[in-house]
Structure formats: C-alpha cells, structure tokens
C-alpha positions as CSV (number, residue, x, y, z in Angstrom):
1,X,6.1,20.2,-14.2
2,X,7.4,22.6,-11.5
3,X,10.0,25.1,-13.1
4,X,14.2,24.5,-12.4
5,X,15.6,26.5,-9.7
6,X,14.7,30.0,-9.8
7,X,16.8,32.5,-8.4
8,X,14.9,36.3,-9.1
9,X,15.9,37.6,-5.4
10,X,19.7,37.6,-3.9
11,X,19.1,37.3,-0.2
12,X,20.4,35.7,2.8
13,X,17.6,33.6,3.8
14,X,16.6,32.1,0.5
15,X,12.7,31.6,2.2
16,X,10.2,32.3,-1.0
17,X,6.9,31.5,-1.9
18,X,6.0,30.9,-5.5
19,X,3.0,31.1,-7.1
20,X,3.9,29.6,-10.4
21,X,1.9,30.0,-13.8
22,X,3.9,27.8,-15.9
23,X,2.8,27.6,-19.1
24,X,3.6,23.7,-20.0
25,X,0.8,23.2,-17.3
26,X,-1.7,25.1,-20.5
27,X,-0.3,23.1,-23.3
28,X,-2.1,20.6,-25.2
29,X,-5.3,19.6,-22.4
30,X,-5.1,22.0,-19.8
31,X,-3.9,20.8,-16.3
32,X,-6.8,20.0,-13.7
33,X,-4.7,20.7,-10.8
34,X,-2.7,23.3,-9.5
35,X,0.5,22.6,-8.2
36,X,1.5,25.4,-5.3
37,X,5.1,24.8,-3.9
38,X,7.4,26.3,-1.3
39,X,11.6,26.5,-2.6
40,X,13.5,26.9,0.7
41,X,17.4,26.7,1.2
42,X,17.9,26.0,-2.5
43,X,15.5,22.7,-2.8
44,X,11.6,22.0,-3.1
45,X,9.0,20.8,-0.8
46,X,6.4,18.6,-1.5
47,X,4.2,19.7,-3.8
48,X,0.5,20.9,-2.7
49,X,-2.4,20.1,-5.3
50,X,-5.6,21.9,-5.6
51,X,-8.4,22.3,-8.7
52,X,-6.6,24.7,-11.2
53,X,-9.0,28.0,-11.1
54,X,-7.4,29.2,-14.2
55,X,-8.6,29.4,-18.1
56,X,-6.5,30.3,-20.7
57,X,-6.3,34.0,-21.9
58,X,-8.7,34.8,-19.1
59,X,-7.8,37.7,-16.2
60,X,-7.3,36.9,-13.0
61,X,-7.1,37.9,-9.1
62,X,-5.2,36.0,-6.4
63,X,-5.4,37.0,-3.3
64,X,-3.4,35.8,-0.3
65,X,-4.4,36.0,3.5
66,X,-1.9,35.7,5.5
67,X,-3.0,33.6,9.1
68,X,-1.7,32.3,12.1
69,X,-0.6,28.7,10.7
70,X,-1.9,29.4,6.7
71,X,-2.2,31.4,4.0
72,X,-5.4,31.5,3.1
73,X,-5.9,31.9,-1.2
74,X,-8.4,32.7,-2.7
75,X,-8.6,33.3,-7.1
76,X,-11.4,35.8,-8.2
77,X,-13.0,36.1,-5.2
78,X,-13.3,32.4,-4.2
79,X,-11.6,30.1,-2.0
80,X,-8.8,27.9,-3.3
81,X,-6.8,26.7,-0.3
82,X,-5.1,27.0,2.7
83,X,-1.7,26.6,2.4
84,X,0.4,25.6,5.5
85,X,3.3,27.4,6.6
86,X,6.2,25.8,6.2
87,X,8.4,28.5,7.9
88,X,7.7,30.9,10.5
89,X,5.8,33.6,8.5
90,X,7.9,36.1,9.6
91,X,10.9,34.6,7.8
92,X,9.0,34.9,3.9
93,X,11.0,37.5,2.2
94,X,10.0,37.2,-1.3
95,X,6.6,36.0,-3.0
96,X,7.4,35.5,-6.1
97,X,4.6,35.4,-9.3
98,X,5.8,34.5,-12.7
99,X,5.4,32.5,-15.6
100,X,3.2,33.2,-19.1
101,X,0.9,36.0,-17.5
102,X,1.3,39.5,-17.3
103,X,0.9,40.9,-13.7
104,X,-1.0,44.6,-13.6
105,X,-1.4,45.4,-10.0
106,X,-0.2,43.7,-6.9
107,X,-1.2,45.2,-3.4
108,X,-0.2,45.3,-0.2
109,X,-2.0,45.8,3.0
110,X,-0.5,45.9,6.4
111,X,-1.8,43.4,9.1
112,X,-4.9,44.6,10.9
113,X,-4.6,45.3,14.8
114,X,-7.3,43.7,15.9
115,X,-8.6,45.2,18.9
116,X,-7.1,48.6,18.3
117,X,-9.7,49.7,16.3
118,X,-14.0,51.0,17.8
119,X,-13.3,48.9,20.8
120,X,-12.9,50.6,24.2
C-alpha cells in the first residue's frame, strides 16, 4: 500500500527518502509492519519491513542517524532499523515525511567531527 508517485521536490537528481505515514496502512486492523521505501530515478525499490511502532492518534519522534553504510532509525527513543543505503549518502537531497500526521518540529544537526573535539 505504498503511495503513487510522489513528486513534492523539483530537482535534478530525483534521490529521496520517504518516510511514509499512509493512512490506508490505519484503516480497519492496523498494519503490523512498516513498510520504509527508497523512490530513486522515478521508480521504487524493494520495499523494507519492520514492526510498525505506531498507534493511532498517538505523538510521535523519529529520529534518523545517518552512518557510514545505514541510517540508523530509531521511533520515541527506541531502535527500529537500520536501513541500507541505497545511494551514496551524499547524493539524498530530500527526505520527505507525509501522510495523515501533522509534523511539529523537525531538526537538524550537522555531522560530528570526531576527533576534533577534547582530544589532543
């Protein structure tokens, strides 16, 4: 039940990462899995599936760590996945969050240097 082609961004590189809350996945029974999805060059990957974290009407967090070879996600503090990437990192140019939910604060916090910081 992923959504159609979604177009919110008008760039060159067409390399997004959704994060989807589609609200057919709520109707009736609620969904037990999460479906997280990469749409690159106009088309789908393969779908990744993971327990859905999510309850109706509820708040939530999502936070996204972004590593060498993964995203690491993590929903109200604990671990959901790790999420491959399935383009050089430095090519994402648009995560994208949508769907039945209402989005109050998104963050963003450069990369750490690590050893640039208390260490001689």
């Amino acid at each position: 039940c992923m959504p159609g082609p979604v177009h919110p961004i008008s760039h060159s590189s067409r390399k997004t990462i959704y994060i989807y809350v589609y609200n057919c996945r709520f109707s009736g029974q609620p969904d037990k899995q999460l479906v997280i999805n990469s749409y690159i060059s106009n088309r789908w990957g393969t779908e990744e599936r993971f327990p859905n974290p999510f309850e109706v009407g509820k708040p939530f967090q999502i936070r996204i760590l972004v590593l060498e070879n993964y995203f690491k996600i993590a929903v109200n503090g604990k671990h959901l996945c790790d999420y491959p990437h399935r383009v050089p990192v430095e090519d994402v140019k648009t995560i994208y969050i949508g769907g039945n939910i209402r989005v109050d604060f998104v963050e963003f916090q450069p990369p750490l240097l690590f050893g640039s910081v208390g260490h001689s």
